[in-house]
Backbone as a chain_set.jsonl record, in Angstrom:
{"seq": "XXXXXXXXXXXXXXXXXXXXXXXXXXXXXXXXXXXXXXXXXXXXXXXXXXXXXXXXXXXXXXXXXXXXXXXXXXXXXXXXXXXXXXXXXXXXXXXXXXXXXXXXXXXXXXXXXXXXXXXXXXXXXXXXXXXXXXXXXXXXXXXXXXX", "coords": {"N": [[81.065, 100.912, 142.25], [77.67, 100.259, 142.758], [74.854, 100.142, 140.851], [71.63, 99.704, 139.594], [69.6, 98.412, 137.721], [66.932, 99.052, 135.043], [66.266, 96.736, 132.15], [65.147, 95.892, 128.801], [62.772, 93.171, 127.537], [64.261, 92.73, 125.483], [66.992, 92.565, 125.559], [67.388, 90.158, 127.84], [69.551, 88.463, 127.243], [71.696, 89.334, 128.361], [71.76, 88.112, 130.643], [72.388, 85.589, 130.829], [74.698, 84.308, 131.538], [74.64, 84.68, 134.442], [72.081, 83.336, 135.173], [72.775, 80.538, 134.296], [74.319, 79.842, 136.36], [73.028, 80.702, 138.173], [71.085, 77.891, 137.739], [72.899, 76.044, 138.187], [73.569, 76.48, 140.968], [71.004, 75.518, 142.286], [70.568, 72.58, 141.033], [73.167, 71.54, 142.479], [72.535, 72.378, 145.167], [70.299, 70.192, 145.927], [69.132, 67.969, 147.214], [67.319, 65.567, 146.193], [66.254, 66.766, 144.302], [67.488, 67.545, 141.878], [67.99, 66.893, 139.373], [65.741, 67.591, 137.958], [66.537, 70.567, 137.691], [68.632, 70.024, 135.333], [68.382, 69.698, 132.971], [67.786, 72.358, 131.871], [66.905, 74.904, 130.049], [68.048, 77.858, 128.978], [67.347, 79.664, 127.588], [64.459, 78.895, 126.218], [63.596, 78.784, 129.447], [63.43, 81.28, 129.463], [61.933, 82.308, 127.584], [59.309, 81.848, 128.344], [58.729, 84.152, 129.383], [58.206, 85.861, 127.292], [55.278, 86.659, 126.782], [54.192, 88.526, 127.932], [53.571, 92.044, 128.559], [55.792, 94.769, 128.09], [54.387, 96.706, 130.097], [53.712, 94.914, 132.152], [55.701, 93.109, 133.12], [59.151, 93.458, 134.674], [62.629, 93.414, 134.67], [65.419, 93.677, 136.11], [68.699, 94.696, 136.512], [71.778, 94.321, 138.167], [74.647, 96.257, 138.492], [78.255, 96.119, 139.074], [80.552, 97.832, 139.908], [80.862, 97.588, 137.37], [80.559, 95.438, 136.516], [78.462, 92.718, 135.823], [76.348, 91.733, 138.195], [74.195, 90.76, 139.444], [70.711, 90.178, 138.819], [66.837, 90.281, 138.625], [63.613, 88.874, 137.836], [59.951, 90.068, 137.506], [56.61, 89.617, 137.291], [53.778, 90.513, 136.615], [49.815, 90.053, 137.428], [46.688, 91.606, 136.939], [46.083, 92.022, 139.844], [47.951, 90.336, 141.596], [50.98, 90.345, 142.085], [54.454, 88.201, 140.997], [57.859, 87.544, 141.779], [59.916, 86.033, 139.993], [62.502, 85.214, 139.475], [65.298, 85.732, 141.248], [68.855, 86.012, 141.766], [72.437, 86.365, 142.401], [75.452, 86.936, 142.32], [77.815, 84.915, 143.959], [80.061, 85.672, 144.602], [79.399, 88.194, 145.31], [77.056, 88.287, 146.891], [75.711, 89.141, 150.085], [76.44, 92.187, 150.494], [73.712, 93.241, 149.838], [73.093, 93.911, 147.617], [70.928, 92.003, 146.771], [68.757, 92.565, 148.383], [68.632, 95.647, 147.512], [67.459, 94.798, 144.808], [65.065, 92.722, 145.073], [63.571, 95.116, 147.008], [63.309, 96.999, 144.706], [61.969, 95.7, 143.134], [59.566, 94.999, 144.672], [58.259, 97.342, 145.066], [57.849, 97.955, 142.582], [56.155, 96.406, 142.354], [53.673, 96.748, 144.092], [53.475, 99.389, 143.309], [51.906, 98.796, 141.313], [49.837, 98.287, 141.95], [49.564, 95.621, 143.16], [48.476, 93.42, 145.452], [48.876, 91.1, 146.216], [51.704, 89.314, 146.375], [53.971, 86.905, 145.184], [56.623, 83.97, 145.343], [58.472, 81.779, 144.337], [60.483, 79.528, 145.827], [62.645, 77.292, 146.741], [62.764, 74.421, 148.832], [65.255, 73.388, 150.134], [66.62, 75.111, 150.13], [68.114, 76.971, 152.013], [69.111, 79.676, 153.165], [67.829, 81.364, 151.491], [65.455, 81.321, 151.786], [65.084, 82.053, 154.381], [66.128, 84.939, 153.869], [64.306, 85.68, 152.232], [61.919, 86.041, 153.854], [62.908, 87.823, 156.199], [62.041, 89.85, 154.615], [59.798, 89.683, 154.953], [57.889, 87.916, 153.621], [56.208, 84.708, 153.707], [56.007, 81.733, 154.232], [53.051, 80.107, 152.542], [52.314, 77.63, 151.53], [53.051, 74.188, 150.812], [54.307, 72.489, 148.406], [54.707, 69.183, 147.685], [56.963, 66.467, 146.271], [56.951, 62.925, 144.985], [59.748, 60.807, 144.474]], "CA": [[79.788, 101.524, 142.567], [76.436, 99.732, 142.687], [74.337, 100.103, 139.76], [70.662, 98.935, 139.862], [68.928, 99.183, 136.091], [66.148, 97.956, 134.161], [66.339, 96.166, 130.995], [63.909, 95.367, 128.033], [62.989, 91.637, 127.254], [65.014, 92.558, 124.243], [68.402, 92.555, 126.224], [67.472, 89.693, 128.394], [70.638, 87.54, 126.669], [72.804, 89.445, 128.958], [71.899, 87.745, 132.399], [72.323, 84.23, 130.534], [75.714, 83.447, 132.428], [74.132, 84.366, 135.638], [71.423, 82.604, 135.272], [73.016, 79.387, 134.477], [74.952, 80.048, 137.537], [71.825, 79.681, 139.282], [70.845, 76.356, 137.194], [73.77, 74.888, 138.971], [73.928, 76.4, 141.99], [70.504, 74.44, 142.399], [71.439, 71.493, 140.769], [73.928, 71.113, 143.186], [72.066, 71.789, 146.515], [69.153, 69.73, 145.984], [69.295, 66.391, 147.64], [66.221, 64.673, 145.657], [65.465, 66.662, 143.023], [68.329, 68.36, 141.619], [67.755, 66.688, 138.084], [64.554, 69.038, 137.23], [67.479, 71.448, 136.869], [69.979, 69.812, 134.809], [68.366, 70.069, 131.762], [66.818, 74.096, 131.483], [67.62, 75.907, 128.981], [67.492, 79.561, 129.613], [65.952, 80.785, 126.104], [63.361, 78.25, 126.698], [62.576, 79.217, 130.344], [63.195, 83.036, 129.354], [60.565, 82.556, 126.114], [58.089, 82.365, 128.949], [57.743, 85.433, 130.038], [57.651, 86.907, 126.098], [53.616, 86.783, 127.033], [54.191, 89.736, 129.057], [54.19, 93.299, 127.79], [56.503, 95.974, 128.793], [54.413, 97.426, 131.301], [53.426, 93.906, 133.047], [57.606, 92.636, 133.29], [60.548, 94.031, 135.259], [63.79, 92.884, 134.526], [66.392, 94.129, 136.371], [70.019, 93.707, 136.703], [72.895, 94.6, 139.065], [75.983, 96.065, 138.107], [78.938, 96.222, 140.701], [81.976, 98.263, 139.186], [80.824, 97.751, 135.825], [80.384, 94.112, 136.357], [77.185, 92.078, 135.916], [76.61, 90.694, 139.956], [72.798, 90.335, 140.131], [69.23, 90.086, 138.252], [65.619, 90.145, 139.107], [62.801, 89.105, 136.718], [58.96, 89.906, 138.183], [55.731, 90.153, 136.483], [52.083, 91.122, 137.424], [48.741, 90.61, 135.996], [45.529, 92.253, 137.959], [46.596, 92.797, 141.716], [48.777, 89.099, 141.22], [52.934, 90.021, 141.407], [55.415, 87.119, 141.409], [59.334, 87.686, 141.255], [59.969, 84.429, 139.287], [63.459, 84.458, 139.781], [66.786, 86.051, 141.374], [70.316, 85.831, 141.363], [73.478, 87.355, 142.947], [76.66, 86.104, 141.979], [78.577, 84.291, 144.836], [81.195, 86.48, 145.226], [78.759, 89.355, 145.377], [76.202, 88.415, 148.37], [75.682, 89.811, 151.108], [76.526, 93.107, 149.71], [72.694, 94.19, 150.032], [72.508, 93.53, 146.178], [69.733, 91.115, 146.249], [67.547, 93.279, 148.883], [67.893, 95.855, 146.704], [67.023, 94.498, 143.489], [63.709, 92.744, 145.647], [63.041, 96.401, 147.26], [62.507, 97.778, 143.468], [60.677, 95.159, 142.484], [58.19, 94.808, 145.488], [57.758, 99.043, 145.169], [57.306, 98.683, 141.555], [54.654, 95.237, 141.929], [52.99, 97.431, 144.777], [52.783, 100.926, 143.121], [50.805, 98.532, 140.21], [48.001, 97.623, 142.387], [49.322, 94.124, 143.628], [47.473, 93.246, 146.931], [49.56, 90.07, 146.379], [53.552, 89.113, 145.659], [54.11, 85.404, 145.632], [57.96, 83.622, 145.161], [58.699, 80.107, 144.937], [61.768, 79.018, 146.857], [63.208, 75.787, 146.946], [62.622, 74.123, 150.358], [66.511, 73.02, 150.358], [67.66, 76.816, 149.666], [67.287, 77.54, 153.431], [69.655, 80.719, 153.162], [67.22, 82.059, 150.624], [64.572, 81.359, 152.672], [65.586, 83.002, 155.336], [66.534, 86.457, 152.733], [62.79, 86.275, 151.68], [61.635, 86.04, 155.397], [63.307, 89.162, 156.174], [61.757, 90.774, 153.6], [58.5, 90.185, 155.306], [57.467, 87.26, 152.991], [56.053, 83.923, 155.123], [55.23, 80.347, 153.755], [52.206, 79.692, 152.541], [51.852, 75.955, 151.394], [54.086, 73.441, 150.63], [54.296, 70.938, 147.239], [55.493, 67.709, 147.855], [56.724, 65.581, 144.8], [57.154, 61.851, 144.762], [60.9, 60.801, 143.983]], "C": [[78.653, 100.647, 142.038], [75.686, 100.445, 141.56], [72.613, 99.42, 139.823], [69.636, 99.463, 138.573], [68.054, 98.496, 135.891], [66.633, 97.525, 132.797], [65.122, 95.841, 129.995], [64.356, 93.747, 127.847], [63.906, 91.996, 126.417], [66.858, 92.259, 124.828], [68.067, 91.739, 127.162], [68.887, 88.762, 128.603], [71.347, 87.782, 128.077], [72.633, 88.61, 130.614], [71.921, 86.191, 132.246], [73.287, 83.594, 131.627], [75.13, 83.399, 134.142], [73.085, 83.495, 136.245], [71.61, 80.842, 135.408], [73.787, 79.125, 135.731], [74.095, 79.488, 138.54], [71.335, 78.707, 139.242], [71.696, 76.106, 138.327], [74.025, 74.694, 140.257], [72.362, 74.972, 142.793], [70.214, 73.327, 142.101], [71.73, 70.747, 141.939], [73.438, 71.145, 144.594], [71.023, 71.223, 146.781], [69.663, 68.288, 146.304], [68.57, 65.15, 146.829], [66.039, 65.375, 144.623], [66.578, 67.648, 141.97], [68.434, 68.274, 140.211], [67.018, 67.336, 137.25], [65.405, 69.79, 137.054], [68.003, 71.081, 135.887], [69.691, 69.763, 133.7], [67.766, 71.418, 130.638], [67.535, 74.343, 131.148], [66.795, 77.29, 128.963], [66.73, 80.353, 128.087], [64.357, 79.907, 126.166], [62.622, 78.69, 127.882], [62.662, 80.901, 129.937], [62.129, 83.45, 128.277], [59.187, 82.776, 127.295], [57.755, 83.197, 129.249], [57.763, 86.398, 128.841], [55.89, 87.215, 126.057], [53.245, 88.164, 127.444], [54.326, 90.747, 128.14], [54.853, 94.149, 128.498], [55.915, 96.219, 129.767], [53.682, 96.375, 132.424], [54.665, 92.85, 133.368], [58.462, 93.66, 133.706], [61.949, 92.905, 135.244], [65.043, 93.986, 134.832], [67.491, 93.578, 136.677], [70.965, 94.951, 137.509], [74.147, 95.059, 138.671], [76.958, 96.817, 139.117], [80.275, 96.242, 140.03], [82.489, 98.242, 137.63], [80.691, 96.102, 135.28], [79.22, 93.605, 136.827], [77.008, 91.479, 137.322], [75.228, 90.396, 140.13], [71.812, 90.347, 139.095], [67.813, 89.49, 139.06], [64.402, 90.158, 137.714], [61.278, 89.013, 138.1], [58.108, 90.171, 137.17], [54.38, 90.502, 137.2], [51.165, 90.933, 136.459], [47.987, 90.617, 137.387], [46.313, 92.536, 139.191], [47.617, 91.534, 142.041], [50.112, 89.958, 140.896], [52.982, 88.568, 141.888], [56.805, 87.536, 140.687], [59.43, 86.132, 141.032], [61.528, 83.868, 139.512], [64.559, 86.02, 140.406], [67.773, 85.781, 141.656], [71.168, 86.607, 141.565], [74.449, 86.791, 143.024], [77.352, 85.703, 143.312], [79.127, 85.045, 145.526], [80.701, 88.195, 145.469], [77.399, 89.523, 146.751], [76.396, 88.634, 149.728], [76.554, 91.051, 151.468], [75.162, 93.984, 149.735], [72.117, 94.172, 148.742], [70.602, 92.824, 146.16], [68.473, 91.885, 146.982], [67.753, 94.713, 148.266], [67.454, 96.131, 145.304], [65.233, 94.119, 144.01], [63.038, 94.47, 145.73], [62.844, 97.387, 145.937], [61.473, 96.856, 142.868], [59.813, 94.698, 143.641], [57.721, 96.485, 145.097], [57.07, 98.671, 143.91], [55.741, 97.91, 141.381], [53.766, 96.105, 142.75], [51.917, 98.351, 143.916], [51.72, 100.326, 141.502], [49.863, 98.162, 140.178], [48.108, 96.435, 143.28], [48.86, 94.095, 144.845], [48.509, 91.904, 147.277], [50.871, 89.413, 145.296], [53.789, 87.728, 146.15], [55.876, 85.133, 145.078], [58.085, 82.294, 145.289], [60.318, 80.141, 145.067], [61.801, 77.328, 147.154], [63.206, 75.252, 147.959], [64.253, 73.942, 150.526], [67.526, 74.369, 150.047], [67.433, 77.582, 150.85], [67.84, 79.242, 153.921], [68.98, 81.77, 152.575], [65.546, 82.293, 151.281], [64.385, 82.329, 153.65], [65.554, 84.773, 154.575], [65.049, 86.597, 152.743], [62.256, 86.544, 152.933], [62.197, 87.612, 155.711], [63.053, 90.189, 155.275], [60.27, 90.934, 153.956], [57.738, 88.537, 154.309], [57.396, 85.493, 154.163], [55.211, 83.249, 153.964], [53.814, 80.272, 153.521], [51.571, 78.407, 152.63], [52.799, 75.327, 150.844], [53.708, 72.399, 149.856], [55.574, 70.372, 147.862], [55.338, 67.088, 146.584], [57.042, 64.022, 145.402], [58.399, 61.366, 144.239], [61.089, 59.147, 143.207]], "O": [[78.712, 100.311, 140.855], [76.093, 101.598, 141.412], [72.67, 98.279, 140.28], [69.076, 100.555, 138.475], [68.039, 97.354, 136.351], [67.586, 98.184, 132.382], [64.069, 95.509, 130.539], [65.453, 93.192, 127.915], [64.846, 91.253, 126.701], [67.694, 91.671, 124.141], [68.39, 92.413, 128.14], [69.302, 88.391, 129.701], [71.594, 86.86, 128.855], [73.469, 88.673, 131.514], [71.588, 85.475, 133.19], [72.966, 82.694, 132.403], [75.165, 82.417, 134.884], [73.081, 83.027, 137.383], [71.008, 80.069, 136.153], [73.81, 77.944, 136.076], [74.147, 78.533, 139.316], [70.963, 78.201, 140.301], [71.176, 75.959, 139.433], [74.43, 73.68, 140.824], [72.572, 73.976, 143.486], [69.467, 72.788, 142.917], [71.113, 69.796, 142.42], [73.736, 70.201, 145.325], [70.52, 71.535, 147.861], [70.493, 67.654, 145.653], [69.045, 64.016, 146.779], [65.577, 64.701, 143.702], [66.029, 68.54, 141.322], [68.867, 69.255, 139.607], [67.331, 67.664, 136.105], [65.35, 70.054, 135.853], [67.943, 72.018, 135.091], [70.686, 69.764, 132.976], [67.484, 71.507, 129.443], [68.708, 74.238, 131.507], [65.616, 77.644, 128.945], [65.914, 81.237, 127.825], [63.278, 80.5, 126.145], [61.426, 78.974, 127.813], [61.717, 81.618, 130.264], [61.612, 84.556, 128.122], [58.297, 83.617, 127.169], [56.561, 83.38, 129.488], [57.45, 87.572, 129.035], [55.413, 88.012, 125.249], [52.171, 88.742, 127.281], [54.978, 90.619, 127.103], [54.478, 94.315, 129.658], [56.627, 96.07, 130.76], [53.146, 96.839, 133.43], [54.391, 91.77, 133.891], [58.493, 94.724, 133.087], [62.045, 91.806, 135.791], [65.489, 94.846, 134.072], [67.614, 92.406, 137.034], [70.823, 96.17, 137.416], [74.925, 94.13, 138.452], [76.661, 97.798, 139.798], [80.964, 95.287, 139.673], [83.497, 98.537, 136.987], [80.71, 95.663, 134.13], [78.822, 93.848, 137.966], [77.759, 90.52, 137.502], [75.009, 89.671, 141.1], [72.434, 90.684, 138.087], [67.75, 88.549, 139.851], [64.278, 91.045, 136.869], [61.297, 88.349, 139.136], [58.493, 90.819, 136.198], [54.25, 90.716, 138.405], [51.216, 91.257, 135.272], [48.274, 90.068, 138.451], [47.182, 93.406, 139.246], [48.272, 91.842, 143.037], [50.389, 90.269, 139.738], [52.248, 87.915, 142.629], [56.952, 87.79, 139.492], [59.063, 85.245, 141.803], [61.862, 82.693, 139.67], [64.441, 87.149, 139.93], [67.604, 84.631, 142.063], [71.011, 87.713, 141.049], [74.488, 85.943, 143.915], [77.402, 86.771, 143.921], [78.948, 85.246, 146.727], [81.442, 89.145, 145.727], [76.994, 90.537, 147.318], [77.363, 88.199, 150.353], [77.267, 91.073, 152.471], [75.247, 95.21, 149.674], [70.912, 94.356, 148.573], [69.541, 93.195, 145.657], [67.367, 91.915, 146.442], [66.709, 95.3, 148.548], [67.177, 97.202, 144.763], [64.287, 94.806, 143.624], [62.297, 94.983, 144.892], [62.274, 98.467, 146.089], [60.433, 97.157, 142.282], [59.218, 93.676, 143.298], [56.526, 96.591, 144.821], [55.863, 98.905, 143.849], [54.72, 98.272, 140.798], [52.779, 96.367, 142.061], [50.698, 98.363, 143.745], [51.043, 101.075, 140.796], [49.093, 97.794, 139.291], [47.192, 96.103, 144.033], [48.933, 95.218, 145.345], [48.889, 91.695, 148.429], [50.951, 89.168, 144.092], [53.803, 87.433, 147.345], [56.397, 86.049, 144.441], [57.806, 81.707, 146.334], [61.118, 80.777, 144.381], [61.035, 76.523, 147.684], [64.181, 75.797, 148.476], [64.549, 74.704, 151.446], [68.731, 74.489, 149.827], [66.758, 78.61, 150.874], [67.245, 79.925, 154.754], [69.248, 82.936, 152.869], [64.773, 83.246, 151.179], [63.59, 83.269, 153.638], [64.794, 85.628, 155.028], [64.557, 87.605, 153.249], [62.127, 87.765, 153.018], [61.542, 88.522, 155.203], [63.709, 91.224, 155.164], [59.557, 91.853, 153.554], [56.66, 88.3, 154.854], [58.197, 85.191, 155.048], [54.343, 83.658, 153.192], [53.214, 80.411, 154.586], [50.674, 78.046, 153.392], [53.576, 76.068, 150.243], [52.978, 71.495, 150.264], [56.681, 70.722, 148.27], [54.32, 67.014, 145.896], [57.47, 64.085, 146.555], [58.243, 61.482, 143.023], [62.139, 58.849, 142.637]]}, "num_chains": 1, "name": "protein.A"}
């Protein structure tokens, strides 16, 4: 049975393995830049969002039979959401997990005023692309780096 919870920063630890999961999965499908991954360290990028207070962070996580399968971190300040990151274990997508972990956290960035929900997506994550697209979400602008 599906499971769909919040968490306090204080229990973030637990979505470490999944997370590095996602380190690698992009890592590995990046053609040019796959190195900006290979050296994040998840208490490092997870210290960033200690800025945040409880009622401007959502951290949710997935559990699927009593087993960890998904996470969603989003935050908000003024009418500004951004889901910063998610994650759905391999053997767990396309399952509906990941739309709805999004579908609580667009309701909850909504019902807090946001006018606007931004996501960065990897141009080479075209499956994910696609997921956000169906969610209603549509390109804005495009960084280019220099290799």
């Amino acid at each position: 049975m599906l499971i769909i919870k919040d968490i306090p920063f204080s229990e973030v630890s637990i979505i470490k393995d999944l997370w590095e999961k996602n380190r690698k999965y992009h890592e590995n499908i990046s053609e040019y830049f796959g190195f900006l991954y290979t050296d994040l360290v998840f208490e490092e990028r997870i210290n960033t969002f200690d800025v945040y207070d409880k009622k401007h962070i959502k951290i949710s996580i997935a559990e699927n039979n009593g087993k960890l399968s998904g996470y969603c971190i989003s935050t908000f300040e003024g009418t500004n959401g951004e889901t910063h990151t998610l994650h759905v274990d391999v053997n767990e997508r396309n399952n509906g997990i990941g739309r709805k972990l999004m579908d609580a956290h667009i309701n909850w960035l909504k019902n807090n005023g946001c006018k606007s929900i931004n996501i960065t997506v990897a141009i080479e994550n075209t499956n994910t692309i696609d997921f956000y697209k169906s969610l209603g979400f549509r390109a804005n602008t495009l960084e280019m780096k220099l290799t």
